[in-house]
N, C-alpha and C positions, 0 to 999 in steps of 0.2 A: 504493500500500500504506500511505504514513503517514497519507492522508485519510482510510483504513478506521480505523485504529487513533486517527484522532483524532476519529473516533463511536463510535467501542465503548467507550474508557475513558469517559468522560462517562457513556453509557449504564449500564454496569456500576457507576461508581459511583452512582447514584442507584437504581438497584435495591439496594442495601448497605442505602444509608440508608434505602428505605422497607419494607426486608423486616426493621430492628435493635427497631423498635416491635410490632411481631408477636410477635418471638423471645421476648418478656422477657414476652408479655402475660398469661401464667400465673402467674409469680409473683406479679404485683400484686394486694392485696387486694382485697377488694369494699369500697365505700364506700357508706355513704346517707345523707342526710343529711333528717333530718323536721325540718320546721317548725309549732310549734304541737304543741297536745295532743290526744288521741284522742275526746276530744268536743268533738261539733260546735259547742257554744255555747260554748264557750273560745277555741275554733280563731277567730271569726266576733271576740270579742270582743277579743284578741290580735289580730288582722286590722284593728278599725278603731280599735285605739289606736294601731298601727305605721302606721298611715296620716295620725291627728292627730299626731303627732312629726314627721312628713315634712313637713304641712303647716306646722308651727309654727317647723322649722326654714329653712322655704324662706322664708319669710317674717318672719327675724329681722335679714335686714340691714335692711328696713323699718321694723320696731319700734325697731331702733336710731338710725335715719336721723330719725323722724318725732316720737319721743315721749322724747327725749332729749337734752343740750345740741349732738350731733354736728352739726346742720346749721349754726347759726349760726357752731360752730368754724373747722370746715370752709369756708364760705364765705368768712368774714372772712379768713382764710391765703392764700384766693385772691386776696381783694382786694389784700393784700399783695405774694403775685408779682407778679401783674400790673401793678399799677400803678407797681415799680420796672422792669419789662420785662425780669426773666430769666425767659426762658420756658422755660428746663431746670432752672434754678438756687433754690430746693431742689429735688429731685425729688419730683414727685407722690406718691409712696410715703412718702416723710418727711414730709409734709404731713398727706396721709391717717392715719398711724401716729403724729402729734403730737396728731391731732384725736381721735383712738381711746383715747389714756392721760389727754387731759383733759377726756375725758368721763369715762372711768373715776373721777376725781378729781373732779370737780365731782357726779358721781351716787351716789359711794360712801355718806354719809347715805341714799337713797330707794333704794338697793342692799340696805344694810345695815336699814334699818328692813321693808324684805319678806321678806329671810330668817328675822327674829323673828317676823313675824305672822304669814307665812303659807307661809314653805317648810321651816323646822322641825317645826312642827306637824303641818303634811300628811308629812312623813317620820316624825314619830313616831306619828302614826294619829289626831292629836287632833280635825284635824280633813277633809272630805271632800275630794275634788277642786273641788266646787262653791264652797265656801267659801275655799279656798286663791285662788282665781282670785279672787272679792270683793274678799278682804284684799289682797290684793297688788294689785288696780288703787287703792284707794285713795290709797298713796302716789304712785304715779305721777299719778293726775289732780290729787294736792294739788299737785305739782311743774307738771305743767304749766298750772292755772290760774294760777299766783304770776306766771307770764309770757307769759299769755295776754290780748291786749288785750281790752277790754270789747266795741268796734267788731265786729271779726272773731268773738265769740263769740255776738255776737245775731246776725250775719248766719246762723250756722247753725241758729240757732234760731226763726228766723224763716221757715225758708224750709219746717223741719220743722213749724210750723207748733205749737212746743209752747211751755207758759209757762215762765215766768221759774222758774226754780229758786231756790230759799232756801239751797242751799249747793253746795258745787261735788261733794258725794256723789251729788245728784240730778243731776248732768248725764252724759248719756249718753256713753260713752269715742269710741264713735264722733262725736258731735258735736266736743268735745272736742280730739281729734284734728287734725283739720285745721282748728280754727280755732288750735291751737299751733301749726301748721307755718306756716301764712301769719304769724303775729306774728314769727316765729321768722326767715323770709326777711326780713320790713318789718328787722325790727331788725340782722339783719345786712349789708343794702344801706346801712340808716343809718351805722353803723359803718366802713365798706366806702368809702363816701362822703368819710368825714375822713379816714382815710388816703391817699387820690387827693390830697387838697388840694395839699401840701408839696412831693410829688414833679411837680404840674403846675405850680407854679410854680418848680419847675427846669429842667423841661424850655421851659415859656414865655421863660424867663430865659438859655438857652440858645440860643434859637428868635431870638431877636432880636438876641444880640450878635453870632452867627454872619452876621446878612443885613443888619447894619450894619456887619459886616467884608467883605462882598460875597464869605463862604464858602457863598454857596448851593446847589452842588452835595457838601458834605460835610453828612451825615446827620446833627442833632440827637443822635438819642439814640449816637451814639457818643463822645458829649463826655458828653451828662448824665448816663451812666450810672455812669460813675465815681463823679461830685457825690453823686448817688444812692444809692448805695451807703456812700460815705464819712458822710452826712449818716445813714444809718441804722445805722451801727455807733455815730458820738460820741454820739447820744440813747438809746442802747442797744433799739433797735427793740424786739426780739424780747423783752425783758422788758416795756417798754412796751405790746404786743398783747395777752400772754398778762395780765397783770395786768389789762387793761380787760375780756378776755374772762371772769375770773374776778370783778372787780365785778361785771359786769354779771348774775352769777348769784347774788349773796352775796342770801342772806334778808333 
C-alpha cells in the first residue's frame, strides 16, 4: 500500500503543476510584437542595415586587434610574463584589460579627431553615411602609416600589382591593413626580444652556480624566480614597459 501511494503523490503532483499554466491562461494578454514598418521597402531597408550592425559589430574585436596600438601592447605584456615565468601571475585578464585602456590612451587623439570629422557630422545630417566612412578612415590610415614599415607596405602593393601612391590617402585600407599588422608583430617581437635578455641571464646565472654546487636535481627556475622578480620590482618594471610602449607610439 505505501508503494501505491509513493506513485500517486508524485503522479498527482505533476498533474498540479502542469494543469497551474492552463488555469491562468485567460487572463494573460495577447502580445505581438512587429518588426519593421508596413512597407515593404522600409521593412527590406531596416533588414539590411540591422544586418551591416551585426556585421560590423562581429567584426570589431578585429578592427581593434588589427588597426590599432592593441597588438603590439598586448604582445609585449606577454613577453613580459613569460619571460619572468609566472604563468598565472598577472592574470591574463589584467593583461588583456591593461592593453585595452592603453590603447584607449595612446588612440584617444585618432579617437577624438573622427568624432569631429566625421561622426558629428553624420549625427547632425551634414554629412552622408558615404562620407562619414571616408573621413573617418583617414585618421586611422594616417595613424597606421606613421608605423607602418616601408618593406611590408610594398610587399602588399606589389603583389596587388598597383603603383606607388603619393600619399598614404591613396593607399587602399585594405592594403594598409595588414601590412600594419605585420610591422606591428616585427616590432613587438623586437621589443619582446630585450626584455628576455636580463631575465636569461638570471636564469643562465643560476643554471650554473647551481651544477657547480652539484644541485642538479633542484630546478633552476625555483631559485631564479625570486632574483626575477626582485630585479623587476628595484628597476620598476612595469613603469619601464609601459613608458617604452608609449614612446614607441609618440609622433
Amino acid at each position: 500500500m505505501k508503494k501505491k501511494w509513493m506513485l500517486i503523490v508524485p503522479l498527482l503532483l505533476f498533474l498540479l503543476l502542469t494543469m497551474v499554466p492552463y488555469a491562468h491562461a485567460e487572463a494573460l494578454p495577447d502580445i505581438s510584437i512587429n518588426v519593421g514598418g508596413s512597407d515593404g521597402e522600409s521593412s527590406g531597408t531596416g533588414t539590411v542595415t540591422i544586418l551591416l550592425l551585426i556585421t560590423v559589430l562581429s567584426i570589431a574585436p578585429a578592427i581593434l586587434v588589427l588597426m590599432t596600438s592593441f597588438t603590439r601592447i598586448v604582445i609585449v605584456l606577454g613577453f613580459v610574463k613569460t619571460s619572468m615565468g609566472t604563468s598565472t601571475v598577472p592574470p591574463s585578464q589584467v593583461l588583456v584589460g591593461l592593453a585595452m585602456f592603453l590603447t584607449f590612451f595612446i588612440m584617444a587623439p585618432t579617437f577624438n579627431q573622427i568624432n569631429e570629422v566625421a561622426l558629428q557630422p553624420y549625427i547632425q545630417g551634414d554629412i552622408t553615411q558615404e562620407q562619414a566612412l571616408e573621413e573617418a578612415a583617414k585618421p586611422m590610415k594616417e595613424f597606421m602609416f606613421k608605423h607602418t614599415r616601408e618593406k611590408d607596405l610594398l610587399l602588399f602593393l606589389e603583389y596587388t600589382q598597383s603603383e606607388k601612391p603619393a600619399t598614404y590617402d591613396d593607399i587602399p585600407i585594405t592594403t594598409l591593413i595588414p601590412a600594419y599588422a605585420i610591422s606591428e608583430l616585427k616590432t613587438a617581437f623586437q621589443m619582446g626580444f630585450m626584455i628576455f635578455i636580463p631575465f636569461l641571464v638570471i636564469d643562465m646565472i643560476v643554471a650554473s652556480t647551481l651544477m657547480a654546487m652539484g644541485m642538479m636535481m633542484l630546478p633552476p627556475i625555483m631559485i631564479s624566480l625570486p632574483f626575477k622578480i626582485l630585479l623587476f620590482i628595484l628597476v620598476d618594471g612595469w613603469y619601464l614597459i609601459v613608458r617604452s610602449l608609449l614612446l614607441s607610439f609618440s609622433p
